[in-house]
FIMI-177747 format. One record per atom (N, C-alpha, C, O): residue number from 1; x, y, z. Coordinates in steps of 0.05 Angstrom, whole numbers, always signed. Example, Ala and Ser with C-alpha at 12.3 -4.5 7.8 and 13.67 -1.06 7.14 Angstrom:
+-----+--------+--------+--------+
: num :      x :      y :      z :
+-----+--------+--------+--------+
:   1 :   +264 :   -114 :   +156 :
:   1 :   +246 :    -90 :   +156 :
:   1 :   +264 :    -66 :   +156 :
:   1 :   +285 :    -66 :   +169 :
:   2 :   +257 :    -45 :   +142 :
:   2 :   +273 :    -21 :   +143 :
:   2 :   +258 :     +1 :   +157 :
:   2 :   +268 :    +23 :   +161 :
+-----+--------+--------+--------+
# end
This chain:
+-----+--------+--------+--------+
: num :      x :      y :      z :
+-----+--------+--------+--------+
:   1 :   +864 :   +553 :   +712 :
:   1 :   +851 :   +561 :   +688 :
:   1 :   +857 :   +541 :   +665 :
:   1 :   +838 :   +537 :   +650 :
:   2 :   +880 :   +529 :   +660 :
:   2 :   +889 :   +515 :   +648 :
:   2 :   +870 :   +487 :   +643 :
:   2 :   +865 :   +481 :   +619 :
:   3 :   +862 :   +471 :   +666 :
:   3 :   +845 :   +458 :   +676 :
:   3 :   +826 :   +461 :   +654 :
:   3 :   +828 :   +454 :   +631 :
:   4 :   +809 :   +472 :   +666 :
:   4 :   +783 :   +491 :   +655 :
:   4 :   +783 :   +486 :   +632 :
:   4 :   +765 :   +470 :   +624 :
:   5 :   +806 :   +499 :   +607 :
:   5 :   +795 :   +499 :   +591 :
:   5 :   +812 :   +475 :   +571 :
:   5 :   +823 :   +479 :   +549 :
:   6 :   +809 :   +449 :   +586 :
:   6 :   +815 :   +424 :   +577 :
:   6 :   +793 :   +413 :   +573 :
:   6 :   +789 :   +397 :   +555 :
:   7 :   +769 :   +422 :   +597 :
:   7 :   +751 :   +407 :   +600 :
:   7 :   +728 :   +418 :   +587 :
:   7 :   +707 :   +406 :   +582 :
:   8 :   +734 :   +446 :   +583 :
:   8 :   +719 :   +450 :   +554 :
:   8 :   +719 :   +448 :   +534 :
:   8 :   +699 :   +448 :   +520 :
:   9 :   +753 :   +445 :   +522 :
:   9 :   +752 :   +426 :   +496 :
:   9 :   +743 :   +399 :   +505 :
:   9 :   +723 :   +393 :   +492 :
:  10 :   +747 :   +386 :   +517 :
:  10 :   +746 :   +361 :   +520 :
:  10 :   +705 :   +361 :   +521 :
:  10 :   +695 :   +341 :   +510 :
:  11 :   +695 :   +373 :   +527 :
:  11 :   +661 :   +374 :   +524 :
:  11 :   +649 :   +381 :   +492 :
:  11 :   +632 :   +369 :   +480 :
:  12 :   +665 :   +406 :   +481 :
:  12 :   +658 :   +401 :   +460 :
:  12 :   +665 :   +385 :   +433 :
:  12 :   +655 :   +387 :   +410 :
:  13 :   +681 :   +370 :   +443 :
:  13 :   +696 :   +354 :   +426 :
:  13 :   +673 :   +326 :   +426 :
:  13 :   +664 :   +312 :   +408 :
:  14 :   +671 :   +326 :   +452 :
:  14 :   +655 :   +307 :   +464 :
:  14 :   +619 :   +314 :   +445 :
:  14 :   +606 :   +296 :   +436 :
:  15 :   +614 :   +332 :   +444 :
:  15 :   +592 :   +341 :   +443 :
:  15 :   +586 :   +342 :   +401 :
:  15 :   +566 :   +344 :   +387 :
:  16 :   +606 :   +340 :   +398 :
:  16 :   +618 :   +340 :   +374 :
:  16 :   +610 :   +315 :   +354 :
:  16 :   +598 :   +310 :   +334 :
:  17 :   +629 :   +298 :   +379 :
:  17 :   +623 :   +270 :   +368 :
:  17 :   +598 :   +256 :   +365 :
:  17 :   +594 :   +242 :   +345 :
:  18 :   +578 :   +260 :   +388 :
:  18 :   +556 :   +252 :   +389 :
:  18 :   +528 :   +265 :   +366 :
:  18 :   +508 :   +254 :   +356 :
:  19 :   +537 :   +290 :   +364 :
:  19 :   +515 :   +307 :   +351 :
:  19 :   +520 :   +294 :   +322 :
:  19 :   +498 :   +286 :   +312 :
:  20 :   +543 :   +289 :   +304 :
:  20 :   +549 :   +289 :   +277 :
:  20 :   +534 :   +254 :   +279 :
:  20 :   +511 :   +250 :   +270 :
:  21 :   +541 :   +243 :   +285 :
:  21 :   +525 :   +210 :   +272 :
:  21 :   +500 :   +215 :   +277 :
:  21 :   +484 :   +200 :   +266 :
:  22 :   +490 :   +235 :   +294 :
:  22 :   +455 :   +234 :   +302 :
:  22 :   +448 :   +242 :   +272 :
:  22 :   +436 :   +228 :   +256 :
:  23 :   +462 :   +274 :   +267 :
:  23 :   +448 :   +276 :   +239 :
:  23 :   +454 :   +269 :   +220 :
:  23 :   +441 :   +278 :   +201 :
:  24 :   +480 :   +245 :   +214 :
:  24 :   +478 :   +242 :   +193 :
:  24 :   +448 :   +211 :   +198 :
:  24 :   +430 :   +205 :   +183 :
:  25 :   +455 :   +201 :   +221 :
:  25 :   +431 :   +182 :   +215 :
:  25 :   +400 :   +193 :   +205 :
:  25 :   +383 :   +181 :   +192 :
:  26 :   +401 :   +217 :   +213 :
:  26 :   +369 :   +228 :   +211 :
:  26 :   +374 :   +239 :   +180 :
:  26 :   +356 :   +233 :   +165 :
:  27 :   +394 :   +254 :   +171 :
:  27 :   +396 :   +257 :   +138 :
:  27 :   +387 :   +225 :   +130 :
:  27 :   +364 :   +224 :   +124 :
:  28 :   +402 :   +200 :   +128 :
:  28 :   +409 :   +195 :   +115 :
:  28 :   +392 :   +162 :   +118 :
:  28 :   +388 :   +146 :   +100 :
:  29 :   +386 :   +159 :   +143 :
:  29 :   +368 :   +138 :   +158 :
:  29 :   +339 :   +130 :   +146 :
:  29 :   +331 :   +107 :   +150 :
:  30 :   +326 :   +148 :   +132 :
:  30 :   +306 :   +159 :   +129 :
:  30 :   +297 :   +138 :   +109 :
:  30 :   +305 :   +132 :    +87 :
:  31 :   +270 :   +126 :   +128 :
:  31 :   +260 :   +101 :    +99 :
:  31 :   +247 :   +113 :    +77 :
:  31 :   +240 :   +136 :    +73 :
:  32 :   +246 :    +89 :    +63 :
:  32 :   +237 :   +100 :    +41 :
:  32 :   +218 :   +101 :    +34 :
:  32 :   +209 :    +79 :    +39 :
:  33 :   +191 :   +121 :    +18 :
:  33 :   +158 :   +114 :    +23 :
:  33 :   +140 :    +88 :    +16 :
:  33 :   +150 :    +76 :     -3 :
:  34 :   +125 :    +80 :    +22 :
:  34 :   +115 :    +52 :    +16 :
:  34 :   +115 :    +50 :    -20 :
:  34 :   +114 :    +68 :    -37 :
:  35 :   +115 :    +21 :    -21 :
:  35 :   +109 :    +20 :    -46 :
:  35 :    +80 :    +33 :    -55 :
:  35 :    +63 :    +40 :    -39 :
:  36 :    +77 :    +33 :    -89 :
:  36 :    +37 :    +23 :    -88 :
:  36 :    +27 :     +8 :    -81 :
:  36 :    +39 :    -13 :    -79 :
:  37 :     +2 :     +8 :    -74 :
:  37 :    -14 :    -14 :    -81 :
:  37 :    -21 :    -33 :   -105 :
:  37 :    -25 :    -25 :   -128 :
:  38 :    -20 :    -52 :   -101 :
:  38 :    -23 :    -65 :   -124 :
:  38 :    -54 :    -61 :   -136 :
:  38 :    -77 :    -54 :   -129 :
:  39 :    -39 :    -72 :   -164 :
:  39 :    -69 :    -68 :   -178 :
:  39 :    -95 :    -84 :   -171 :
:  39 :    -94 :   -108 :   -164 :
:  40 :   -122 :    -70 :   -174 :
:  40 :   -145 :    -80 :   -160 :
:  40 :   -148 :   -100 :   -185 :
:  40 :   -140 :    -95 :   -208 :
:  41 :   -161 :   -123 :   -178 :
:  41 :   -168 :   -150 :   -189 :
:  41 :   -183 :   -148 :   -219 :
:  41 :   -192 :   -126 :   -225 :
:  42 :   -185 :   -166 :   -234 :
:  42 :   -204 :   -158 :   -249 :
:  42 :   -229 :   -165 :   -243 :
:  42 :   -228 :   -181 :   -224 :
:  43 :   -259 :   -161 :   -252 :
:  43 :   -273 :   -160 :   -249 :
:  43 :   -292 :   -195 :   -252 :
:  43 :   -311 :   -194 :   -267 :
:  44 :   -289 :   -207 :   -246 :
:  44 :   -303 :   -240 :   -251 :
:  44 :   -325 :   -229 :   -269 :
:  44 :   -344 :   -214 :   -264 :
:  45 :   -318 :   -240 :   -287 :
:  45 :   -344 :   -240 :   -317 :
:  45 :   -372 :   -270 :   -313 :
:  45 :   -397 :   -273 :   -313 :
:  46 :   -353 :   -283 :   -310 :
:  46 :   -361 :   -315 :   -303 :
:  46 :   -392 :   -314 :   -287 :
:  46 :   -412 :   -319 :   -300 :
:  47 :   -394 :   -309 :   -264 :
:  47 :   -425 :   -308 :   -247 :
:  47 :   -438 :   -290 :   -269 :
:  47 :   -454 :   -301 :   -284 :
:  48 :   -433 :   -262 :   -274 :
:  48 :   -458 :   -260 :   -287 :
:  48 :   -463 :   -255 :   -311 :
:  48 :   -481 :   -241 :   -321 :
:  49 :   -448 :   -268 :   -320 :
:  49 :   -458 :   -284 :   -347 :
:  49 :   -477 :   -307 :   -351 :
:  49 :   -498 :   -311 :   -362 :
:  50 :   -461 :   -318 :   -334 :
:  50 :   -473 :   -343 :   -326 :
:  50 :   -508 :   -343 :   -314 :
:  50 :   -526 :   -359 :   -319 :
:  51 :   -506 :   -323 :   -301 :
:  51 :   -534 :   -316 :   -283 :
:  51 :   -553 :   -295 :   -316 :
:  51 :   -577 :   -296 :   -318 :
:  52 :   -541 :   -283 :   -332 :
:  52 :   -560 :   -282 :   -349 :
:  52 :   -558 :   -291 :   -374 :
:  52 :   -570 :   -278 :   -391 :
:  53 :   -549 :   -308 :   -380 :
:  53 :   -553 :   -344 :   -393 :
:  53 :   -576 :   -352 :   -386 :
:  53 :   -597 :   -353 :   -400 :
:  54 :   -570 :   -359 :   -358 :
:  54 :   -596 :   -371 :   -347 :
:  54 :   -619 :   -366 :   -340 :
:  54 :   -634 :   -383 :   -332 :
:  55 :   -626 :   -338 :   -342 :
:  55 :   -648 :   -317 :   -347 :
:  55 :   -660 :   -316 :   -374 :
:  55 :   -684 :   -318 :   -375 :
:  56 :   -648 :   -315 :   -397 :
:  56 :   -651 :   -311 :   -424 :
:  56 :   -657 :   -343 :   -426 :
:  56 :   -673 :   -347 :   -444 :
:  57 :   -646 :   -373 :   -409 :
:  57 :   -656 :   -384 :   -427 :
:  57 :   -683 :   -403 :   -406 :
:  57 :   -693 :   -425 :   -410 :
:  58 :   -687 :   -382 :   -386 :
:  58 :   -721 :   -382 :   -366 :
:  58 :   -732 :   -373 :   -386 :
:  58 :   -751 :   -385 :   -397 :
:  59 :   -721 :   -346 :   -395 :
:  59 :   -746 :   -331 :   -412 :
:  59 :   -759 :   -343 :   -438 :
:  59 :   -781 :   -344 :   -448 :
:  60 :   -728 :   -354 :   -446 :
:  60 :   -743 :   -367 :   -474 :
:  60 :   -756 :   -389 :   -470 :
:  60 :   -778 :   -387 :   -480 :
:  61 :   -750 :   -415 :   -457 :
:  61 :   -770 :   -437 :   -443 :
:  61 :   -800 :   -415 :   -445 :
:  61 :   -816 :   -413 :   -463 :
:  62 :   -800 :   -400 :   -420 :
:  62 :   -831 :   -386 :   -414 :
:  62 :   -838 :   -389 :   -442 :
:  62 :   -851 :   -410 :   -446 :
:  63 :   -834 :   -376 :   -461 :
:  63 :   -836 :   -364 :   -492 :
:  63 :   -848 :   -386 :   -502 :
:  63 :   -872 :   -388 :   -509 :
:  64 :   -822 :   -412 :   -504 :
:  64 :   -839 :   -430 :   -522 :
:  64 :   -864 :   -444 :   -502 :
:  64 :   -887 :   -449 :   -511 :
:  65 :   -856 :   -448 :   -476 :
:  65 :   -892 :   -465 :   -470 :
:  65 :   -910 :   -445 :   -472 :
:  65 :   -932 :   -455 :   -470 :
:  66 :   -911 :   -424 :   -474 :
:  66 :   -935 :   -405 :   -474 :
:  66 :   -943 :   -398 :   -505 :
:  66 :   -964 :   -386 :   -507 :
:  67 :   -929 :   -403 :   -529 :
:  67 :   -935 :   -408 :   -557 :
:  67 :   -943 :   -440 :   -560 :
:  67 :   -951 :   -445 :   -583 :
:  68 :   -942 :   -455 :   -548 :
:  68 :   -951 :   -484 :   -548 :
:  68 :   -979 :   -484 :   -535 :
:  68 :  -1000 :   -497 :   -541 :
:  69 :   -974 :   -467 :   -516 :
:  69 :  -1009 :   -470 :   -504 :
:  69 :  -1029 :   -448 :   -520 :
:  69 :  -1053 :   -449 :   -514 :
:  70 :  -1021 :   -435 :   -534 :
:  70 :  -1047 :   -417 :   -543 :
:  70 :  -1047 :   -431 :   -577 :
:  70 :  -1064 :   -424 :   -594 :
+-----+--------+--------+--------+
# end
């Protein structure tokens, strides 16, 4: 009997050791949530500006040869 219950301390002691670092890894292991995303870009002003520049100054060309011809 004596035996016996050596080898049952000796299991939970055993059982002991192994269980306590599992949870503290799982407490304490635990990453951390992603950062944000970074901020979305700004908006390029440049093309279409540029593209109605060059509309406004089709239109006005049209404007003046068509007051030159009448």
């Amino acid at each position: 009997m004596k035996n016996n219950s050596k080898y049952i301390k000796f299991t939970f002691l055993l059982m002991f050791l192994m269980i306590i670092p599992m949870s503290i890894n799982f407490t304490f292991g635990q990453t951390l949530p992603p950062p944000p995303p970074p901020p979305q870009p700004g908006v390029p002003i440049d093309g279409g500006i540029t593209l109605l520049l060059a509309g406004l100054g089709a239109y006005g060309a049209k404007k003046i040869f068509t007051k030159k011809e009448d």
